[in-house]
C-alpha positions as YAML, in Angstrom:
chain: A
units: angstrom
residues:
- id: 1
  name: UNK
  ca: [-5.71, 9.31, -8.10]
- id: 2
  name: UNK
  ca: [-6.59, 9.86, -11.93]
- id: 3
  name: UNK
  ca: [-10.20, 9.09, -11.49]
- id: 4
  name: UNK
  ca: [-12.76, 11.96, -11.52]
- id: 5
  name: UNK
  ca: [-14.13, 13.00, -8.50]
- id: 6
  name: UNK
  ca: [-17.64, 11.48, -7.45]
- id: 7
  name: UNK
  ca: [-19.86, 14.32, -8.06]
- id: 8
  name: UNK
  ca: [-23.65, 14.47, -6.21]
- id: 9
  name: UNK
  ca: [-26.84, 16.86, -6.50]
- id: 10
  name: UNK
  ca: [-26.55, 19.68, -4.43]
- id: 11
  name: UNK
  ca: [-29.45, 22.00, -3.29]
- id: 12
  name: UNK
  ca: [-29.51, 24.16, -5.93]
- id: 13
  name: UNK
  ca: [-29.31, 21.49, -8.53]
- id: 14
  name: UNK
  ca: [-25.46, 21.84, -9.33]
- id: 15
  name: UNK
  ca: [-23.21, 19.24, -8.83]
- id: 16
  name: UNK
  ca: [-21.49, 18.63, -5.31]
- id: 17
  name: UNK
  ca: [-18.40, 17.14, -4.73]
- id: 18
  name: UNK
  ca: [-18.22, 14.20, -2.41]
- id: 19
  name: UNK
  ca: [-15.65, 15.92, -0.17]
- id: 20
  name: UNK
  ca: [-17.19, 19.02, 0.37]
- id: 21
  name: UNK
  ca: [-17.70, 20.57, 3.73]
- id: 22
  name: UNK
  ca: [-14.94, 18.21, 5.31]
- id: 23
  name: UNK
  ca: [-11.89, 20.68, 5.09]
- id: 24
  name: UNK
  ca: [-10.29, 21.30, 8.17]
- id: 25
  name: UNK
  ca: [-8.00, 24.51, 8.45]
- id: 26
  name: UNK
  ca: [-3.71, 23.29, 8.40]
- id: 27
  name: UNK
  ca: [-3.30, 23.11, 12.17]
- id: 28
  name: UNK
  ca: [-5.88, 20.92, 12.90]
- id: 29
  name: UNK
  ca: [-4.02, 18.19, 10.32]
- id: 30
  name: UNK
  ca: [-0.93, 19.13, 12.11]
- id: 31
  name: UNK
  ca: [-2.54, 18.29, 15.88]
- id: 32
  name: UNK
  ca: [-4.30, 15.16, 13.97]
- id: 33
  name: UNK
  ca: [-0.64, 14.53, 12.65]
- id: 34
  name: UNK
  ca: [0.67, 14.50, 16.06]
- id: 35
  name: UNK
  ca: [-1.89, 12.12, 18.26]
- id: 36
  name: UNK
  ca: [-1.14, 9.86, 15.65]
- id: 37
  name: UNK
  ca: [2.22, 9.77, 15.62]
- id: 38
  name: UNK
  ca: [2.09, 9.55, 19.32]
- id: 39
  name: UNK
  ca: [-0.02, 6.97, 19.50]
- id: 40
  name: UNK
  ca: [1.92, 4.97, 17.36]
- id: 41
  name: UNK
  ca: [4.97, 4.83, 18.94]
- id: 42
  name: UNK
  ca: [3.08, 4.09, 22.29]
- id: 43
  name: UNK
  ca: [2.36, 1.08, 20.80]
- id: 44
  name: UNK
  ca: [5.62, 0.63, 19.75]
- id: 45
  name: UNK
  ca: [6.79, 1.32, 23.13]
- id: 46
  name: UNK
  ca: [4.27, -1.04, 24.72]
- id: 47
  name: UNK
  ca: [5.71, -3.87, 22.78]
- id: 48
  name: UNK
  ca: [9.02, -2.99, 23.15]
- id: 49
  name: UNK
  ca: [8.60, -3.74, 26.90]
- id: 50
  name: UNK
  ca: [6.25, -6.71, 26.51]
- id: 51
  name: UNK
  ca: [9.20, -8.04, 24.71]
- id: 52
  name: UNK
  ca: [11.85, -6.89, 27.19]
- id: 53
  name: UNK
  ca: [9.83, -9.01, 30.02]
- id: 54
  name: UNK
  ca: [9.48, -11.94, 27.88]
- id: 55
  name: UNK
  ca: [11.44, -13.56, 25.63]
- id: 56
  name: UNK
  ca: [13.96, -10.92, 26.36]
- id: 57
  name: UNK
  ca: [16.75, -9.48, 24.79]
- id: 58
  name: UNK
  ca: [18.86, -12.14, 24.72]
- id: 59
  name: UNK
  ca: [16.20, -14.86, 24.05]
- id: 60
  name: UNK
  ca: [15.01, -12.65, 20.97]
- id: 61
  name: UNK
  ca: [19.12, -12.53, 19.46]
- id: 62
  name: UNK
  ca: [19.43, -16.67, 20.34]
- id: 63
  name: UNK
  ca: [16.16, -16.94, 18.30]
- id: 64
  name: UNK
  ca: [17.39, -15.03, 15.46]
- id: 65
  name: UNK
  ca: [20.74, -16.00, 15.78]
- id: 66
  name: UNK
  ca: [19.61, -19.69, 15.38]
- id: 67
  name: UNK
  ca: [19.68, -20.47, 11.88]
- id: 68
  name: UNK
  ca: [23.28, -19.25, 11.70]
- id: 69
  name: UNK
  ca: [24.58, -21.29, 14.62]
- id: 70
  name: UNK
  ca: [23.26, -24.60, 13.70]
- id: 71
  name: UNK
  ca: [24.95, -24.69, 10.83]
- id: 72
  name: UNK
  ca: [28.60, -23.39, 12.56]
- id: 73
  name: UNK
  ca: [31.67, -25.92, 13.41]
- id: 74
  name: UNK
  ca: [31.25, -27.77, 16.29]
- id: 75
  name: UNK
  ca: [31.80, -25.52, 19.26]
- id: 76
  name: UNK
  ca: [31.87, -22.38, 17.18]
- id: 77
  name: UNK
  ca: [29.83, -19.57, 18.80]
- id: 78
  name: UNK
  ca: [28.94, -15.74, 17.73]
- id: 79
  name: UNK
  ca: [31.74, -13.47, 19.45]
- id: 80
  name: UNK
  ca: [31.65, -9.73, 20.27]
- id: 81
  name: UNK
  ca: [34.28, -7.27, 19.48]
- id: 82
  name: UNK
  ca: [32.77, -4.69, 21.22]
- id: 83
  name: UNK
  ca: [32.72, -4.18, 24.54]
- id: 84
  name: UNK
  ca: [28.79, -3.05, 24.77]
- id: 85
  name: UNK
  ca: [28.22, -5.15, 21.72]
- id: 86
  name: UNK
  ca: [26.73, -7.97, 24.47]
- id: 87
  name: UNK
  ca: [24.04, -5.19, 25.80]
- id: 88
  name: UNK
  ca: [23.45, -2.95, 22.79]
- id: 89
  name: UNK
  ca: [22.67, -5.85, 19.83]
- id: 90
  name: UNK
  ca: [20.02, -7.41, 21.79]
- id: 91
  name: UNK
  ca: [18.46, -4.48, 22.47]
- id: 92
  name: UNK
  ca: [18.13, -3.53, 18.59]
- id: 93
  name: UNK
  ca: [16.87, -6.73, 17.84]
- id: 94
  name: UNK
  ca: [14.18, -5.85, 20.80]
- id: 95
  name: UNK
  ca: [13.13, -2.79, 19.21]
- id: 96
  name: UNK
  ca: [13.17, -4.04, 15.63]
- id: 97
  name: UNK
  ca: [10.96, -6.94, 16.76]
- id: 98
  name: UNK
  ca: [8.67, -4.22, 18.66]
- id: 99
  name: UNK
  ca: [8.25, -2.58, 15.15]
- id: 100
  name: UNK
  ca: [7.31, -5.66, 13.52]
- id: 101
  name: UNK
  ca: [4.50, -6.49, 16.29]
- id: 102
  name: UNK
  ca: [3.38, -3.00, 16.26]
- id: 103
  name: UNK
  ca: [3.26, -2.47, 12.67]
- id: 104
  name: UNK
  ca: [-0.40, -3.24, 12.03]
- id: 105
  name: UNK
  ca: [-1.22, -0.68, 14.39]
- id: 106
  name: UNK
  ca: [1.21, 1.81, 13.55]
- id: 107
  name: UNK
  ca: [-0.02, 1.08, 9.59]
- id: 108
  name: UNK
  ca: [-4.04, 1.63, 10.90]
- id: 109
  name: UNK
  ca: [-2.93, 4.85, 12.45]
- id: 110
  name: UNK
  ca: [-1.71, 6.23, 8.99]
- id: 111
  name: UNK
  ca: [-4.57, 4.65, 7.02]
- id: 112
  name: UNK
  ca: [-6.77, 6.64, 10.02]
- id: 113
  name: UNK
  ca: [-5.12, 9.95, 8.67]
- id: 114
  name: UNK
  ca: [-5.21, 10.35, 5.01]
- id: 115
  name: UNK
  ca: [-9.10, 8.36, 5.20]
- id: 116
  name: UNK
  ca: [-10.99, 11.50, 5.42]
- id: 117
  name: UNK
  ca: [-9.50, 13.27, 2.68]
- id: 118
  name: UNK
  ca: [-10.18, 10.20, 0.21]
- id: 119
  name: UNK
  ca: [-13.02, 9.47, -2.15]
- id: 120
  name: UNK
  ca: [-14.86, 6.04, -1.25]
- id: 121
  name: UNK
  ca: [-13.49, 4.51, -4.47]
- id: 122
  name: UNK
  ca: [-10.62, 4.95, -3.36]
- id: 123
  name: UNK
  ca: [-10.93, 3.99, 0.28]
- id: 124
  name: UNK
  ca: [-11.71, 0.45, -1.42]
- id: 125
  name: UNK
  ca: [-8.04, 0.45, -2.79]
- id: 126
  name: UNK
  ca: [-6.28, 1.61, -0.34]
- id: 127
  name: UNK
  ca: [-7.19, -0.22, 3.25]
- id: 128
  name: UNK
  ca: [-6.59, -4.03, 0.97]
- id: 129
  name: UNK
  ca: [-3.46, -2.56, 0.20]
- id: 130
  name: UNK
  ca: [-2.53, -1.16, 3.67]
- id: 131
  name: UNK
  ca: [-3.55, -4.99, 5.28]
- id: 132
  name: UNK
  ca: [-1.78, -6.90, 2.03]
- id: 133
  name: UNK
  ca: [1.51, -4.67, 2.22]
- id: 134
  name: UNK
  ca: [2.06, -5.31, 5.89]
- id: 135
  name: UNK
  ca: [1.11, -9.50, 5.30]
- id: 136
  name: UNK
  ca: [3.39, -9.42, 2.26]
- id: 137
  name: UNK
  ca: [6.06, -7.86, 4.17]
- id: 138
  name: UNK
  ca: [6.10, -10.12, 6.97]
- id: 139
  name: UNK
  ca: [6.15, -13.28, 4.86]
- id: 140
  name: UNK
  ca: [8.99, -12.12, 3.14]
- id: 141
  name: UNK
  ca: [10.84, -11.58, 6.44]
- id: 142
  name: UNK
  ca: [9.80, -15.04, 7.69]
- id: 143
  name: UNK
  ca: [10.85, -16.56, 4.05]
- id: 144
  name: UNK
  ca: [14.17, -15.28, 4.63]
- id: 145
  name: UNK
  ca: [14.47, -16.27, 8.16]
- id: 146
  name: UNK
  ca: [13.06, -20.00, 7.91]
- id: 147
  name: UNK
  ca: [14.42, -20.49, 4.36]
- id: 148
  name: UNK
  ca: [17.19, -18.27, 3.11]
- id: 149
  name: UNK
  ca: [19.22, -17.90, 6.42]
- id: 150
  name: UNK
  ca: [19.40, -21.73, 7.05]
- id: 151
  name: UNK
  ca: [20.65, -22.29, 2.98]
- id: 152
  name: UNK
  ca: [23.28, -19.84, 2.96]
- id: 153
  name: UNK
  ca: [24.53, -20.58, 6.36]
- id: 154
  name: UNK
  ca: [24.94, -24.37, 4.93]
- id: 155
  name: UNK
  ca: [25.96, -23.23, 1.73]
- id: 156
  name: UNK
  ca: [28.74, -21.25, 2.99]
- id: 157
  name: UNK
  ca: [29.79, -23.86, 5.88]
- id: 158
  name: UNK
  ca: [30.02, -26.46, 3.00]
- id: 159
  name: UNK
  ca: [32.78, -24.30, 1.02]
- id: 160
  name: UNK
  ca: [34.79, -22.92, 3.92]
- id: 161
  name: UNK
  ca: [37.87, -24.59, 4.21]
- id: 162
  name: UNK
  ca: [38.94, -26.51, 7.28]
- id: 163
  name: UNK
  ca: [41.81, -24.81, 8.63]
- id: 164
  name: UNK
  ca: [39.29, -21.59, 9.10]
- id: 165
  name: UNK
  ca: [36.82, -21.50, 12.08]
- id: 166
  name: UNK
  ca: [34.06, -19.37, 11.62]
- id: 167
  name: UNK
  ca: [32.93, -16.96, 14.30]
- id: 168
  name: UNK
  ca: [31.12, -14.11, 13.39]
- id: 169
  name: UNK
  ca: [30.72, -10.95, 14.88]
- id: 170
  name: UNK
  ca: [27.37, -10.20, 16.32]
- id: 171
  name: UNK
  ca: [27.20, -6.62, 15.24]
- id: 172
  name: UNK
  ca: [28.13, -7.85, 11.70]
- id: 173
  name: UNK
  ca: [25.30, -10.52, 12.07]
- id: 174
  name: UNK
  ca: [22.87, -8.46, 13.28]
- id: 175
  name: UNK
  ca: [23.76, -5.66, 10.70]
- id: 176
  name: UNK
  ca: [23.63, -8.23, 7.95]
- id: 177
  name: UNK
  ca: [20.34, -10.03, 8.79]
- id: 178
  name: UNK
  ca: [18.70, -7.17, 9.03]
- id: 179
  name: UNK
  ca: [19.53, -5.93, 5.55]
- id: 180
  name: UNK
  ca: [18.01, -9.31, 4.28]
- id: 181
  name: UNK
  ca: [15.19, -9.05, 6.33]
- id: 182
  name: UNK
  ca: [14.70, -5.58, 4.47]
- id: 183
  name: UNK
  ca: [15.01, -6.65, 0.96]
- id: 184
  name: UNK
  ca: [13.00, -9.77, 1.32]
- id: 185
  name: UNK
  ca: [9.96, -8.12, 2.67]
- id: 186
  name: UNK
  ca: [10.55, -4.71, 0.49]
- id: 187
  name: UNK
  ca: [10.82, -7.46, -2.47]
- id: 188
  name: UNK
  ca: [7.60, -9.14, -1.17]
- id: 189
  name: UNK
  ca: [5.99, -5.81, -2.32]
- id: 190
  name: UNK
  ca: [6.25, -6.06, -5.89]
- id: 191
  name: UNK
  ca: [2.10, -6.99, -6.22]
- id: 192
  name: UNK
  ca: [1.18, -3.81, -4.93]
- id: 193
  name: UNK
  ca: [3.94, -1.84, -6.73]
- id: 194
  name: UNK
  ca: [2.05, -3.36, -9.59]
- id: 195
  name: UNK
  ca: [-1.26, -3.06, -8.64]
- id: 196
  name: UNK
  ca: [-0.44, 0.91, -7.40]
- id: 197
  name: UNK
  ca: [1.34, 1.42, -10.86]
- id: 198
  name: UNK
  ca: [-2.08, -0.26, -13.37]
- id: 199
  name: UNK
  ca: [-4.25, 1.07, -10.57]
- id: 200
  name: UNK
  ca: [-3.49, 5.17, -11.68]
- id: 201
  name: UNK
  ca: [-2.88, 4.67, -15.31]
- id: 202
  name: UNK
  ca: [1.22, 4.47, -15.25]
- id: 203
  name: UNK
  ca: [1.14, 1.57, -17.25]
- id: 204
  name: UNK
  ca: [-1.57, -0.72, -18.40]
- id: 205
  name: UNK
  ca: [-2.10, -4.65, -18.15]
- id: 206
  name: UNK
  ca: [-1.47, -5.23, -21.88]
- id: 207
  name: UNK
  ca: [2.41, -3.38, -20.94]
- id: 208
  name: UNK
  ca: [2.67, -5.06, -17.66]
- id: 209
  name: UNK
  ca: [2.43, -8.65, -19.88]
- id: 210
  name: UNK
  ca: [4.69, -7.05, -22.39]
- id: 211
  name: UNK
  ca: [7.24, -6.26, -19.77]
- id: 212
  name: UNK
  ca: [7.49, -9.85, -18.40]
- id: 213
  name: UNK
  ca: [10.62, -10.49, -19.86]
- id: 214
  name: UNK
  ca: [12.33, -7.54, -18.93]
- id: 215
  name: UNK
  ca: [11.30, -8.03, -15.23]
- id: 216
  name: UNK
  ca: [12.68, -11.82, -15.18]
- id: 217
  name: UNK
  ca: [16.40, -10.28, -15.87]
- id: 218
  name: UNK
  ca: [15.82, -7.46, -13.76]
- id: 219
  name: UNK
  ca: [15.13, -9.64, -11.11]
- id: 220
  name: UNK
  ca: [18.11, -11.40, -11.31]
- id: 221
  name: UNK
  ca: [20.22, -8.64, -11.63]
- id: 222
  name: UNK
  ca: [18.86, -7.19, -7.88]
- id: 223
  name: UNK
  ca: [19.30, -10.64, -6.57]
- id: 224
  name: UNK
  ca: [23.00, -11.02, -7.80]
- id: 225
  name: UNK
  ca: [23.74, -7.28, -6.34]
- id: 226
  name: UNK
  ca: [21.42, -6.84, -2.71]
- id: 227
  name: UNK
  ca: [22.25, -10.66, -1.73]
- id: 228
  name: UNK
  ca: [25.37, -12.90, -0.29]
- id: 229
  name: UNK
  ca: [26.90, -14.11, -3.28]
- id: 230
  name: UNK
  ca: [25.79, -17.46, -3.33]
- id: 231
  name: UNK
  ca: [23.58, -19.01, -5.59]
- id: 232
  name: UNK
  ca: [21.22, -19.95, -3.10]
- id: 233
  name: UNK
  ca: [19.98, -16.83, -1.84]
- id: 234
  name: UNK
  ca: [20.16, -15.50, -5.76]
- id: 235
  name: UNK
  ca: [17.42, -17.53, -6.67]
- id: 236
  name: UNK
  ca: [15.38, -17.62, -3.50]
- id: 237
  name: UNK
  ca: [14.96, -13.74, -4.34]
- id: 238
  name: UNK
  ca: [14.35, -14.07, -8.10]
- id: 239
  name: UNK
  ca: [12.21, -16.43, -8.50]
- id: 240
  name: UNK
  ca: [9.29, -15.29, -5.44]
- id: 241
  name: UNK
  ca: [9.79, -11.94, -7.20]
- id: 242
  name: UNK
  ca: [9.31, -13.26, -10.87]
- id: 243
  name: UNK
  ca: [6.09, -15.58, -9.09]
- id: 244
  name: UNK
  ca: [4.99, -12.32, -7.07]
- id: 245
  name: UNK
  ca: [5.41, -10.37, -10.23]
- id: 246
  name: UNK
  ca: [2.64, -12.62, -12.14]
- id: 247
  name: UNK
  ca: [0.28, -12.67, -9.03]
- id: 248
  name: UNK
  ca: [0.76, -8.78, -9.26]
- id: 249
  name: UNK
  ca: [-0.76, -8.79, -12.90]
- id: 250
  name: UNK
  ca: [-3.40, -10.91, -12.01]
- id: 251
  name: UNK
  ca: [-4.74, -9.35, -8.89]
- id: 252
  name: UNK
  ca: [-4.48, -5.44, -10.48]
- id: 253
  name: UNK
  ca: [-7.18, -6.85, -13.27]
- id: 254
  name: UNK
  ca: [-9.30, -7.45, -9.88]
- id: 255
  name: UNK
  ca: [-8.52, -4.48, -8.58]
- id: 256
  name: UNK
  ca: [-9.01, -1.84, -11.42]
- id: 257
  name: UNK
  ca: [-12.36, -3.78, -11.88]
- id: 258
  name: UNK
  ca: [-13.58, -3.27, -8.33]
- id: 259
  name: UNK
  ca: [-12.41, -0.14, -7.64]
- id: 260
  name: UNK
  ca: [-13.77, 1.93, -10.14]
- id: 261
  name: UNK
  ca: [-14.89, 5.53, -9.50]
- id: 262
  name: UNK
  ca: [-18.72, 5.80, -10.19]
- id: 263
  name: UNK
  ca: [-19.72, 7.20, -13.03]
- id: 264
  name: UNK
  ca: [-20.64, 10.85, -13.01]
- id: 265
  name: UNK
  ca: [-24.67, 11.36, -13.39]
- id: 266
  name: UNK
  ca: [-26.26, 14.95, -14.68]
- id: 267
  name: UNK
  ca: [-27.60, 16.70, -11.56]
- id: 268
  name: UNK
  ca: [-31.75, 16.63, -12.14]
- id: 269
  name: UNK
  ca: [-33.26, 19.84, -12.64]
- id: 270
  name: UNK
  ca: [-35.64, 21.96, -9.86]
- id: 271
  name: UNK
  ca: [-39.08, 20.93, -9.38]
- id: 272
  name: UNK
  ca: [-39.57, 24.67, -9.73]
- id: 273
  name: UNK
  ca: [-37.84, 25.80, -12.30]
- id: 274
  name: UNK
  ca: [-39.63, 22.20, -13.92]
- id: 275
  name: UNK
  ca: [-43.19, 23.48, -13.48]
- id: 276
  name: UNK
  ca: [-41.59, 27.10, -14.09]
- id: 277
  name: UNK
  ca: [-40.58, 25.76, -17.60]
- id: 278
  name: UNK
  ca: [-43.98, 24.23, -18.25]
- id: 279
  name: UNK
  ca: [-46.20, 26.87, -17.59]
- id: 280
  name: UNK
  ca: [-44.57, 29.49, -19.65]
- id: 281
  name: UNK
  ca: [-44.47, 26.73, -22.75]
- id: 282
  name: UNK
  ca: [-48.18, 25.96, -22.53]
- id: 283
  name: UNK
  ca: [-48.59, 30.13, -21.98]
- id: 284
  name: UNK
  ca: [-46.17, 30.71, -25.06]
- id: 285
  name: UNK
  ca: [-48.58, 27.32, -26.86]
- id: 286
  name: UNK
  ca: [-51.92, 28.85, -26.08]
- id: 287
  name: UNK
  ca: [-50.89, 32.60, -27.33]
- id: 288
  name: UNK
  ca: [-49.66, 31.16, -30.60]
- id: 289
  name: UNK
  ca: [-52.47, 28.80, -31.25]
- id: 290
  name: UNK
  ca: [-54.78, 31.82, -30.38]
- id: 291
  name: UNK
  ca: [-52.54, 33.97, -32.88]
- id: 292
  name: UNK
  ca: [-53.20, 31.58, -36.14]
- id: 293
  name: UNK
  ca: [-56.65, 31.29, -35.45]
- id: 294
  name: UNK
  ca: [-56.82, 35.13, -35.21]
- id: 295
  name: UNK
  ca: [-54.47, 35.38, -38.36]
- id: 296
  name: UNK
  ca: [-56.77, 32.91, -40.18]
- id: 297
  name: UNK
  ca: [-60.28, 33.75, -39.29]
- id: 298
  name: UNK
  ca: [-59.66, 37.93, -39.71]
- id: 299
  name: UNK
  ca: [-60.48, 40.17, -36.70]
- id: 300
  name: UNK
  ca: [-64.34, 40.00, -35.80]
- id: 301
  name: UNK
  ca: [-64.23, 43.91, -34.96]
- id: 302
  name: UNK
  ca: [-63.05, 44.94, -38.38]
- id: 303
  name: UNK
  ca: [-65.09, 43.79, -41.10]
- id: 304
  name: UNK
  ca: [-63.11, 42.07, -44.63]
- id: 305
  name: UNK
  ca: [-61.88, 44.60, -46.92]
...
């Protein structure tokens, strides 16, 4: 962060950083590092096999093959040209589901980690965007599954000629879904790319607004190159990105206003060196006033020339 550090009194009158005293030698990060990392893929584990026991593997591909078969020839089904295909396609879409439950978690445990090394202004900008990245992410995944999927899949379907039937290949499915599951919830992001970017001084509000035009294209340019080309799924990237991109603007004004570091306040000064301070002025006052009178009245010992 570009903010100065949050200074406090210390003992001894000089400022103390907010920080200091919590430094813990390299391989206690490194064993920190590691229970972390643990526990999150316990978790991840745990709802991998939650998942495995119910829906299943195969109920888990039929749901997210769904949107793609309703819209196929009468008849038409997925087919595998693999001969493990059957097994090992489920069983990705049974992890990558596990990752999706467990991500919450998995995001807590890294928020957990870097915590203690940050100022409190910046604690307040960094746990709303830990909880807002992971909400953002998974409505962009559910946008594409619930909206996207089912509009290309009837958008395609509607220009395929007769004479072809269309059967996919499960492994092409599954590899394809998943890289629009990706860009929809990485392109859900764009608020707190925004937000991060005004947030540490990259660029400011006034640029962001200036830059609204440029974004618009470039936002159509992604969408014509990362998605199917059809215009369907074009626009159902652009345009949440060009809405997101406003929202973005909007809610870093909030954020740069509430996140602030505190300003920095001079350290007070010693109660003793205080009184020290005093009683050598009114010492240094009393000698001086004594002096002129002294200077002014002539000695009493020595008698006027």
């Amino acid at each position: 962060m570009s903010e100065p550090d949050n200074k406090t009194a210390g003992a001894g009158g000089s400022p103390r950083d907010e920080l200091e005293g919590t430094e813990a030698p390299f391989v206690s990060h490194l064993i920190e590092l590691r229970d972390r990392l643990i526990r999150a893929f316990i978790a991840i584990a745990i709802a991998f096999g939650a998942l495995c026991l119910w829906p299943g593997p195969a109920g888990l591909y039929d749901f997210l093959a769904a949107p793609l078969v309703a819209h196929l020839p009468k008849g038409a089904t997925l087919i595998a040209t693999n001969v493990i295909s059957p097994v090992l396609v489920p069983l990705k879409i049974t992890l990558m589901a596990a990752l999706m439950v467990a991500l919450p978690y998995v995001l807590y445990q890294v928020w957990a980690f870097v915590a203690p090394g940050l100022y409190s202004h910046e604690k307040k900008l960094v746990l709303p965007l830990v909880i807002s990245s992971t909400i953002l992410f998974i409505t962009g995944v559910a946008f594409c599954y619930y909206l996207v999927i089912p509009g290309m899949s009837r958008f395609i379907q509607a220009f395929a000629p007769t004479a072809i039937t269309a059967a996919p290949d499960i492994e092409q499915y599954f590899g394809f879904v998943l890289t629009l599951f990706l860009v929809f919830g990485i392109a859900f992001e764009v608020p707190v790319a925004v937000i991060v970017l005004a947030r540490i001084g990259i660029v400011s509000i006034e640029q962001l607004k200036k830059f609204r035009g440029y974004f618009i294209v470039a936002a159509f340019i992604i969408a014509a190159v990362v998605t199917p080309p059809d215009v369907i799924s074009q626009l159902a990237l652009a345009i949440p990105m060009v809405i997101l991109y406003e929202l973005g603007i909007v809610a870093a004004q909030v954020f740069i206003r509430t996140t602030q570091a505190p300003p920095e306040t001079p350290a007070p000064q010693p109660a003793a060196a205080a009184a020290a301070e005093g009683s050598g002025a009114g010492r240094g006052g009393a000698s001086g006033a004594g002096g002129a009178s002294g200077a002014a009245g002539g000695s009493p010992d020595k008698p006027p020339a």
